[in-house]
PALUM-77724 format. One line per 8 residues: number of its first residue (from 1); their letters; for each residue x, y, z of N, C-alpha, C. Coordinates in Angstrom, 1 decimal. Atoms other than C-alpha are relative to their C-alpha. Layout:
REM residues N
NUM> A> X:Y:Z:X:Y:Z:X:Y:Z | ...
REM end
This chain:
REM residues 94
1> XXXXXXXX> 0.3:-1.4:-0.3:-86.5:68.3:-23.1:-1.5:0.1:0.1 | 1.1:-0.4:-0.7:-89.8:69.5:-21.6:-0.3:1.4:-1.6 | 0.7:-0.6:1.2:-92.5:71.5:-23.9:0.6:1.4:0.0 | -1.1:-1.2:0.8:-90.2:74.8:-25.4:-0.7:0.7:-0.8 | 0.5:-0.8:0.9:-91.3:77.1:-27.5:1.7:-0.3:-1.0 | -1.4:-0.3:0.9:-88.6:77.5:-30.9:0.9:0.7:1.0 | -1.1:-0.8:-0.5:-86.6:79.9:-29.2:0.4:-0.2:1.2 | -0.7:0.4:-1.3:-86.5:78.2:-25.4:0.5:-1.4:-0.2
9> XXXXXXXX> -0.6:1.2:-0.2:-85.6:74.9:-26.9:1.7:0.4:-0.7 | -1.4:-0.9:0.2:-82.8:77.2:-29.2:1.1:0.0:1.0 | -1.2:-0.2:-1.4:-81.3:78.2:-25.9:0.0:-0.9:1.2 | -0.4:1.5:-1.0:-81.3:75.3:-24.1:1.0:-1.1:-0.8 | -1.1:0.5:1.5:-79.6:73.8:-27.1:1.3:0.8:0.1 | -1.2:-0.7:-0.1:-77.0:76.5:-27.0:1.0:-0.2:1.4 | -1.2:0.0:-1.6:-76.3:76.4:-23.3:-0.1:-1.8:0.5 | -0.5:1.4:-0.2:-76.2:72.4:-23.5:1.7:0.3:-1.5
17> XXXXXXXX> -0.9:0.0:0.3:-73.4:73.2:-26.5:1.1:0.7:1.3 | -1.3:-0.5:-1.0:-71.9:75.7:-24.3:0.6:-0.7:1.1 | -0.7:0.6:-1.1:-71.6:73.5:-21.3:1.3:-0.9:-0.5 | -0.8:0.4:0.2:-70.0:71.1:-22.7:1.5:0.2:-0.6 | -1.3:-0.6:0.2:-67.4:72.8:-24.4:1.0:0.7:0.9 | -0.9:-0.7:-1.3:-66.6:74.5:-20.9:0.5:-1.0:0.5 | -0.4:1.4:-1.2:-66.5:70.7:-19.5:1.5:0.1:-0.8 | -0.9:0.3:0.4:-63.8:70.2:-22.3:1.1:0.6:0.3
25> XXXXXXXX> -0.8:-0.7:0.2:-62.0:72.6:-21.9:0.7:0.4:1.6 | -0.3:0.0:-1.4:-61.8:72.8:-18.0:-0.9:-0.9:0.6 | 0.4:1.8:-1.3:-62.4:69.1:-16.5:0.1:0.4:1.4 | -0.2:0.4:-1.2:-63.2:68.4:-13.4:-0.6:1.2:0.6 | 0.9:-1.1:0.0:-65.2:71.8:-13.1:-0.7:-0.4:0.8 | 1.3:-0.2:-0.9:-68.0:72.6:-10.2:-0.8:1.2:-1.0 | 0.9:-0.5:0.8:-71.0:73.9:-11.2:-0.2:1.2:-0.1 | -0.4:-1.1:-0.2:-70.3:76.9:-9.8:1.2:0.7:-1.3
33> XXXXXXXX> -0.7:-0.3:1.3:-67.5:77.5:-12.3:-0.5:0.4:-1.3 | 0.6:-0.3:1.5:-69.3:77.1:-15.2:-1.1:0.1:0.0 | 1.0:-1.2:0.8:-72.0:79.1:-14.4:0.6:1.7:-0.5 | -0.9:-1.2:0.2:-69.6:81.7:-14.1:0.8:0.0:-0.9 | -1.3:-0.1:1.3:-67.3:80.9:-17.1:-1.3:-0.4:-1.3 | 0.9:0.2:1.1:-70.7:80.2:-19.4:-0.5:1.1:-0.5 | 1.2:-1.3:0.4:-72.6:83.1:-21.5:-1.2:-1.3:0.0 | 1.0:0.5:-0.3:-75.7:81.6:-20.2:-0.4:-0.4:1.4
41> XXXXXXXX> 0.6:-0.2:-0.7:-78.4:82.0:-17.7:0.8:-1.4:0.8 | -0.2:1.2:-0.9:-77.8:79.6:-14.2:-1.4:-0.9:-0.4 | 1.3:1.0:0.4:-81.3:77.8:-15.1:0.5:-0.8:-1.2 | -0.7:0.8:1.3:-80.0:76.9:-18.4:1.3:-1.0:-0.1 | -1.2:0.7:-0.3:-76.7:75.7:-16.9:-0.4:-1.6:0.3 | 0.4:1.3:-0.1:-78.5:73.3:-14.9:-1.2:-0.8:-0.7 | 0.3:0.8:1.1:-80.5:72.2:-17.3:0.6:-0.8:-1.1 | -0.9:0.7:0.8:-77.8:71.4:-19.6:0.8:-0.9:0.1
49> XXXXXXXX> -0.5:0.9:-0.7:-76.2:69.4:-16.9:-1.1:-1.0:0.0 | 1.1:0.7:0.1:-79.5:67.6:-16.6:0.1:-0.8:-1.0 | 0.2:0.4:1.2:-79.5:66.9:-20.5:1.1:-1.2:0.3 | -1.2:0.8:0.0:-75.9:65.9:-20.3:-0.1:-1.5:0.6 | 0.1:1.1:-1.0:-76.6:63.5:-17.3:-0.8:-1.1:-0.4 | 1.1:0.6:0.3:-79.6:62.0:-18.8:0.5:-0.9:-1.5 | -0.4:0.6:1.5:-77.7:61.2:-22.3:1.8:-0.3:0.4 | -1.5:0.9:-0.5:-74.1:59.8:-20.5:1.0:0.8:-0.6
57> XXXXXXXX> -0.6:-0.6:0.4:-72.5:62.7:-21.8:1.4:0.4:1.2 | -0.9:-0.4:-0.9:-70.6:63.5:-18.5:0.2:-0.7:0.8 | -0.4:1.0:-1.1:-69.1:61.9:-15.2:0.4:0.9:0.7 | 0.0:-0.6:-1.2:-69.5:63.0:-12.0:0.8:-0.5:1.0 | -0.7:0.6:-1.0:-67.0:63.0:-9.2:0.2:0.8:1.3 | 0.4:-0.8:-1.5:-67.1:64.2:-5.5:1.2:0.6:0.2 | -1.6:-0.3:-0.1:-63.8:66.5:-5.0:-0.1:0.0:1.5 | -0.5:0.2:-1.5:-62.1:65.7:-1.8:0.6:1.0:0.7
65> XXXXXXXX> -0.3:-1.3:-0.6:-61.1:69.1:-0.9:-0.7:0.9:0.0 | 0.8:-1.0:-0.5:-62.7:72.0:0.3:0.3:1.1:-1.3 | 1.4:-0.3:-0.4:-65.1:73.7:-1.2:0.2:-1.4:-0.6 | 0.8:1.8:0.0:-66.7:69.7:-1.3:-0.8:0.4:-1.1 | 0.8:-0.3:0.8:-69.0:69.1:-4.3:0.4:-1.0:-1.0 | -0.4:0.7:1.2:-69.2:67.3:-7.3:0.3:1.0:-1.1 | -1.1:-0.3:0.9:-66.8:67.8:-10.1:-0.5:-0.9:-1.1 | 0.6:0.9:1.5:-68.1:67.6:-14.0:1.2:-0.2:-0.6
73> XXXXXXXX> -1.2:0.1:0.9:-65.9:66.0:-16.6:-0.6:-0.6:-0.9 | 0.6:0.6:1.0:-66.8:64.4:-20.2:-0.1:-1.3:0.0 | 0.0:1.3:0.5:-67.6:60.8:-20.6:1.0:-0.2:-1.6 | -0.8:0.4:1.5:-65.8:59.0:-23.9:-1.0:0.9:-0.7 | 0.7:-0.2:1.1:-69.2:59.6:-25.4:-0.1:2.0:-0.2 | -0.1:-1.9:-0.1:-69.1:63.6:-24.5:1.5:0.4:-0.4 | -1.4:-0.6:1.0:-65.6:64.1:-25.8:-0.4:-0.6:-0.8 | 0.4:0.3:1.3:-66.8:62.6:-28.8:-1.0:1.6:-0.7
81> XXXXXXXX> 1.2:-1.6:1.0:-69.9:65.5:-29.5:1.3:1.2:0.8 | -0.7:-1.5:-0.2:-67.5:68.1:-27.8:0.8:0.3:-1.0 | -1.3:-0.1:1.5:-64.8:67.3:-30.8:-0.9:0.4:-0.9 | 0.8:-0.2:1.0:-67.7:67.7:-33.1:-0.4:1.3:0.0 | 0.5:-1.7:-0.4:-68.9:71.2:-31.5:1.3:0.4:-0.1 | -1.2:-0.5:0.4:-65.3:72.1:-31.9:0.4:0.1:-1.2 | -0.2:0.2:1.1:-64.9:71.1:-35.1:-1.2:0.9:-0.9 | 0.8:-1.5:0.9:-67.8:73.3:-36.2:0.0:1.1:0.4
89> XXXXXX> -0.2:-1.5:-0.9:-67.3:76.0:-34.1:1.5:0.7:-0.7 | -0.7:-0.4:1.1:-64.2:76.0:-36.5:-0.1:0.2:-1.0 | 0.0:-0.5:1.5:-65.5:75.8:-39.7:-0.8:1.3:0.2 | 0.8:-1.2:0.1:-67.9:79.0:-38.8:0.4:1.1:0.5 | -0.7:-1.5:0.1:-65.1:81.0:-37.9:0.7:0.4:-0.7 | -1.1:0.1:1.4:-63.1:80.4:-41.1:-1.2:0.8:-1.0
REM end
């Protein structure tokens, strides 16, 4: 992550949790989708994708149907932290 202030590295942090839990939860996603199914800014999206990509968190694949584009989904190691953001995302609603 690039120089942040507390509160822009906060939300780059949040909408890297968020992404990924959108990946989990709807594979095979364009980015389009989950800017639109994220609470969080498009800048932040692709930034989070960025993160993701740069730490092997996700896997990219070109969909062969129209609209064309690449399609995110989790690597092993990204369903691993997505189970973990799940798993606390449940103890803090209990």
């Amino acid at each position: 992550m690039s120089q942040l202030t507390p509160t822009d590295h906060f939300d780059e942090l949040t909408a890297i949790v968020r992404f990924l839990l959108y990946i989990k939860r709807h594979p095979k996603s364009g980015i389009t989708e989950i800017i639109k199914g994220t609470p969080a800014g498009q800048r932040a999206i692709y930034s989070a994708k960025e993160y993701a990509q740069e730490n092997k968190l996700i896997d990219i694949t070109m969909k062969t149907t129209i609209p064309y584009g690449p399609q995110y989904s989790l690597s092993d190691k990204g369903k691993k932290v997505a189970s973990y953001l799940e798993e606390i995302q449940k103890l803090l609603e209990h």
